[in-house]
N, C-alpha and C positions, 0 to 999 in steps of 0.2 A: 504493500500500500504506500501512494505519495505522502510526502510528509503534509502536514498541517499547514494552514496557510491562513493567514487574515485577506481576505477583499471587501474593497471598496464600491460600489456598484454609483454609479454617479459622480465618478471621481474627478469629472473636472469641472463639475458645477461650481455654484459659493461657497457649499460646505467642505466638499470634498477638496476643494484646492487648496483651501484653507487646514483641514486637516491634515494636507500633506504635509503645508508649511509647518505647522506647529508637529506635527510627528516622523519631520526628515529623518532623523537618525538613526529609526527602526526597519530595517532591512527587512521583514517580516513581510510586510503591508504591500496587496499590488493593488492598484489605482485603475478602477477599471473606466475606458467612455468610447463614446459610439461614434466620435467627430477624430477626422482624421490628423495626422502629424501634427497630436500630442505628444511631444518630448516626455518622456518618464513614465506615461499612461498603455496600459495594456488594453489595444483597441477590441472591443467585441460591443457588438448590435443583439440586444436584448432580443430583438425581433428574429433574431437566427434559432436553428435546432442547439441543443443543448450538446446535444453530442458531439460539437465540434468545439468545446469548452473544455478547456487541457485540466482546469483546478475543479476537485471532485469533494475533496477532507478539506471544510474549513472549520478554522479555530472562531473568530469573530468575524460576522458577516454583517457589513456596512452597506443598509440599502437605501443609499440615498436619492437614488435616480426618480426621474421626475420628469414630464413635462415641464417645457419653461413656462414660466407663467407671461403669456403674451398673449393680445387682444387676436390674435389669428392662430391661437391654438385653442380658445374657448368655445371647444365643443364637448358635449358628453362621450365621443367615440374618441377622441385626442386625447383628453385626461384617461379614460377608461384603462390607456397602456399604463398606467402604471400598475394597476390591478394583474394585466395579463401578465405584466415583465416580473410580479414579485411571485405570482403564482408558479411560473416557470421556474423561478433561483428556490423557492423550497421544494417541488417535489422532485429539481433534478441535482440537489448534491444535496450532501452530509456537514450539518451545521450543528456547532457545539451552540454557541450564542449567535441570536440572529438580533443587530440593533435597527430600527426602523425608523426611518426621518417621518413623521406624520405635520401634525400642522395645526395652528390656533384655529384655523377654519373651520375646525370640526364641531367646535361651540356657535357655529353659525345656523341658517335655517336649514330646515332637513334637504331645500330643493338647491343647498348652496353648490354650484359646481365642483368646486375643487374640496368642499367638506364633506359633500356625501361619498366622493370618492376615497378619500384618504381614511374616514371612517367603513367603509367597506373594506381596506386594505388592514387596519389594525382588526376588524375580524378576523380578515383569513391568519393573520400572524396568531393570534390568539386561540382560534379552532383550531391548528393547528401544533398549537403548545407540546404536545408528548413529542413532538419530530425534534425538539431542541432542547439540552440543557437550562439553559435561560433564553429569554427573549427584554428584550430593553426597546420601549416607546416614547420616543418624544414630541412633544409639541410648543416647538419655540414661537413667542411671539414676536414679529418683526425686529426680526435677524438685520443689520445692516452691513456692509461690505467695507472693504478699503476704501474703495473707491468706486465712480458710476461703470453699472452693469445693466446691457440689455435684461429690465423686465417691465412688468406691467406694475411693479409697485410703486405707492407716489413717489417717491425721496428720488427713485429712478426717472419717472414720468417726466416732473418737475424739471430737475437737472437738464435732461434732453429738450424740454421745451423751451427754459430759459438759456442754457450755456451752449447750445448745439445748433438750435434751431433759429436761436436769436429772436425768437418769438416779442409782440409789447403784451399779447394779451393772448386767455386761452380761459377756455369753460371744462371744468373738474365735475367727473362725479361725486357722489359725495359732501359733506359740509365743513365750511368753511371753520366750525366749533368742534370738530370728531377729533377725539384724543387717543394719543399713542404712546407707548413706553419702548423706548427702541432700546438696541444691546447691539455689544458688537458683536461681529460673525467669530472672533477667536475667542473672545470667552468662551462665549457659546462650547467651542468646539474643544476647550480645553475641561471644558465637566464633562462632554459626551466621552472625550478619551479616556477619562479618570472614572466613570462610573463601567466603561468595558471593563476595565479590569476586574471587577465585583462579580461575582457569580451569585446574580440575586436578580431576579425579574421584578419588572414594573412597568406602570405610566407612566408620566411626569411630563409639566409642564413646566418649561422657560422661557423667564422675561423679566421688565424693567415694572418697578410699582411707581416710579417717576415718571408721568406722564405729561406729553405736552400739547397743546391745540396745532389743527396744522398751520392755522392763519397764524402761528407763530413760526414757523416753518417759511411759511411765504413770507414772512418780512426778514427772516434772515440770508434767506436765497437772495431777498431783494438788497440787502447793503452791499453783496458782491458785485449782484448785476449791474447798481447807479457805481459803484466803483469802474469797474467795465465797460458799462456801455456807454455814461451819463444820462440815463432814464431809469424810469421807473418800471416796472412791470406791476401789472393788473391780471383778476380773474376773476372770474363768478366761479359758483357751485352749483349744481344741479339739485341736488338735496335740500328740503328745509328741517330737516327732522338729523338731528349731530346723533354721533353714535360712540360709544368708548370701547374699544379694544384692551382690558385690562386681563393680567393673571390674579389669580386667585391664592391669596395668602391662607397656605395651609400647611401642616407637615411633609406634606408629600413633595410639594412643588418647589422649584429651585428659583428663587428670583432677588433682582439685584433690585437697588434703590440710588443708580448711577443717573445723572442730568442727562436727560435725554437729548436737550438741545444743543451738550458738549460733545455728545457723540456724533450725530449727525453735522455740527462745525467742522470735526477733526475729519469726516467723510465728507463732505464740501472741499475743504482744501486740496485734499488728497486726490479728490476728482477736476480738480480745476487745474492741478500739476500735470497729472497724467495727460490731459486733452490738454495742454498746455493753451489754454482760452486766454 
């Protein structure tokens, strides 16, 4: 039998890239993704037969893959692969712990796109409990990056409309009072590596109990932009009814009490370096 092996399944997404960084040192770990000439990433398409899948014994199995979340992937048959792509990784190898990236969306309505799917995927992990030693669930809420990253989240939207687009004005879903508690992507990803280690199954959610409005958000994007552009930028909201995305203070759950509006500064900058704007 092959030796043991940790995979990553979505390893070149935010989390997984991120994990890499914070977990370079461990020889162990193959990085798996389905986009070509990724340096360091072992290329395989979830959509392929299993049987042409060389790793069969794994030790921790990191299922982060994902639809991106973009306005031309919001369909029920587009999100639905992630269901098919996880269902494939358990019944075709041998998983000591299986950790599963799920999502704050799952506290959404039952008809919510990407909540009823990632709640149907934490089923089949959990129907399937006896096929693994442990199983570990998370659901982080608004995860933020280094820097800006093609998605459909606002911090992302935003950026792209004001720094990219050079936009003066733009209509948002959503209200202009809806509160948010952001985190960075390597905490995040420095508890997820730290609770692999535990041989103890759970749920859990992570996130920030510091929240902030986005119209606070918008006037900080906007001291960049009058520094940049010498104007202001404007927007409406399509929503009149705010809504709060908060985690729930309880034993179980992992959460920080970091300035949410320091975090997403230090991801401003670092997105304004990079696209050197």
């Amino acid at each position: 039998m092959s030796p043991r092996v940790n995979l990553v399944f979505g390893g070149s997404g935010l989390i997984g890239k991120n994990l890499k960084t914070v977990n370079q040192n461990n020889k162990n770990f193959i990085y798996i993704s389905s986009s070509k000439n990724k340096k360091g990433f072992f290329k395989f398409n979830l959509n392929r037969n299993f049987k042409y899948f060389p790793y069969k014994n794994i030790d921790n199995c990191f299922f982060l893959a994902s639809p991106r979340i973009l306005k031309k992937n919001f369909s029920k048959q587009k999100f639905y692969q992630e269901y098919k792509w996880l269902k494939k990784v358990i019944y075709n190898l041998d998983i000591n712990k299986i950790i599963y990236l799920s999502s704050s969306s799952v506290y959404y309505s039952k008809n919510h796109l990407i909540g009823s799917n990632k709640r149907k995927c934490e089923n089949l992990v959990i129907e399937n409990k006896n096929k693994f030693k442990n199983y570990q669930i998370w659901r982080p809420f608004n995860l933020i990056g280094n820097s800006y990253e093609q998605s459909d989240h606002f911090h992302n939207i935003l950026f792209k409309v004001m720094f990219i687009k050079n936009k003066k004005y733009n209509l948002f879903n959503g209200n202009i009072n809806d509160k948010r508690g952001y985190s960075n992507v390597k905490d995040f990803v420095k508890v997820l590596l730290n609770y692999s280690k535990k041989n103890k199954s759970f749920v859990k959610d992570f996130g920030n109990q510091k929240l902030c409005k986005i119209g606070d958000l918008v006037k900080l994007y906007n001291k960049y932009y009058f520094k940049l552009f010498k104007k202001n930028f404007k927007c409406e909201f399509v929503s009149k009814t705010p809504n709060i995305n908060k985690i729930e203070i309880n034993n179980n759950n992992i959460y920080r009490n970091f300035d949410s509006l320091k975090i997403i500064n230090l991801y401003l900058k670092n997105s304004l370096n990079v696209k050197k704007v």
